[in-house]
N, C-alpha and C positions, 0 to 999 in steps of 0.2 A: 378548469377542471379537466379539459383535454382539448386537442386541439382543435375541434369545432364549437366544442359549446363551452359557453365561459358565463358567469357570472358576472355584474359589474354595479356599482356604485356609481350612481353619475348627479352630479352637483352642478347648479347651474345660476346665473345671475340674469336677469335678462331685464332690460331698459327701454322701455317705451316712450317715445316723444307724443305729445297732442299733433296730428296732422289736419283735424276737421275740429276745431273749438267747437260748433254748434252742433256736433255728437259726443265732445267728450268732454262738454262743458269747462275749457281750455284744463283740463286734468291729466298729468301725467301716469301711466302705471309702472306698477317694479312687480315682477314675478319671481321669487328665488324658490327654486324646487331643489328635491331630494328624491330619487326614485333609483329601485334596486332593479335590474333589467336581467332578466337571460339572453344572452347573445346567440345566436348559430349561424355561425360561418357556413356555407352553401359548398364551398370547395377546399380542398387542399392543398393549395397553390400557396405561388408567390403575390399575384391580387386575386381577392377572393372577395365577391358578393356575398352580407351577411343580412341577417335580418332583427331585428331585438323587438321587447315587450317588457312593461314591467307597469308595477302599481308604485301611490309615493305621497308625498307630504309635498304642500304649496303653501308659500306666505305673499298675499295678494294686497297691492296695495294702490289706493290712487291717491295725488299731491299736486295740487296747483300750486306751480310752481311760480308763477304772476302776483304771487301773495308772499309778504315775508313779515311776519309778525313779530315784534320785539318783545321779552322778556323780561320785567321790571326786576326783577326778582335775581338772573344771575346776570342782568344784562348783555345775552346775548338775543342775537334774531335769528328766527326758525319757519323752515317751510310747513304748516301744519298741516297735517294728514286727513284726509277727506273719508277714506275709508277703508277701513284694512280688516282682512279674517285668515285663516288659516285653514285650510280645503286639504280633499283628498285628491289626489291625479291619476292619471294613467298616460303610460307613454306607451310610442309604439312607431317605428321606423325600418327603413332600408339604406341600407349603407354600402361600400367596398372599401378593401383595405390593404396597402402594397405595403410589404416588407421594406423594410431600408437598407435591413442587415445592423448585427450586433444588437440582439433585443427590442433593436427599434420599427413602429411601421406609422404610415401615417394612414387617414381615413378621411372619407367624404360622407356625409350620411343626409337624409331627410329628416325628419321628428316631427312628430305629428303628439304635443302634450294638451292633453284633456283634463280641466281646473275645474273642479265641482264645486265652482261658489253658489252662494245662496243667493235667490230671485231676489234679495234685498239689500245684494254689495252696493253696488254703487248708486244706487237711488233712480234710475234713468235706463230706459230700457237697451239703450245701444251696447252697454258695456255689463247688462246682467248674464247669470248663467244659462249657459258655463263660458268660461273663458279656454277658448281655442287659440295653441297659437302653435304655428311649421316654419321653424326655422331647418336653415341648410347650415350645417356646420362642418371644418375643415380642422384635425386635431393630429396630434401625433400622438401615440402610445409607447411609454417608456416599461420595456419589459424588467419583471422581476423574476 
């Protein structure tokens, strides 16, 4: 929209391993979100500290993955799904960002996303709502 404040669509996949079986009842999670962010870059530079915010869609899921259950039917075998819903989010981070030149820059940022599951996802209180998860991520941005 100009050159501090921008809009953005940000899609995500993010994959969780069991670390503690006896919290997450050897259960795997998968979080894919969709969340529309306002951006604002802080300076006018060549790296500039930005900050973002935005609301969004989550599909929340957990899979013991120690289990593989066969299929009589197409003959195949499948991990089955222990628990799954579809939640609202909210994201919200800080970031910086260097040009590279030609359209291009890359960025560092924090993310702090907020999963408003229901006190009844996963049956067990280590992993009910909401689900909190900050990751650091490192990306390049391809200008249009």
């Amino acid at each position: 929209m100009t050159e501090q404040f921008s809009v953005w669509l940000d899609l995500a996949l993010n994959l969780y391993n069991s670390k503690n079986d006896s919290l997450t009842h050897g259960n795997n999670y998968t979080l894919i979100e969709g969340a529309f962010w306002a951006r604002y870059r802080i300076l006018r530079s060549e790296v500039s500290p930005y900050f973002f915010a935005g609301p969004g869609i989550s599909y929340n899921e957990y899979r013991n993955t120690g289990v593989v259950l066969y299929d009589p039917t197409t003959g195949a075998g499948y991990i089955p799904i222990n628990s799954y819903e579809v939640d609202f989010l909210l994201e919200g981070g800080l970031g910086i960002d260097m040009s590279l030149g030609g359209g291009l820059d890359t960025y560092l940022q924090g993310k702090l996303t907020y999963s408003f599951t229901s006190p009844a996802f996963a049956g067990y209180a280590s992993t009910d709502s909401p689900i909190i998860v900050v990751p650091l991520e490192l990306g390049i941005i391809f200008g249009i």
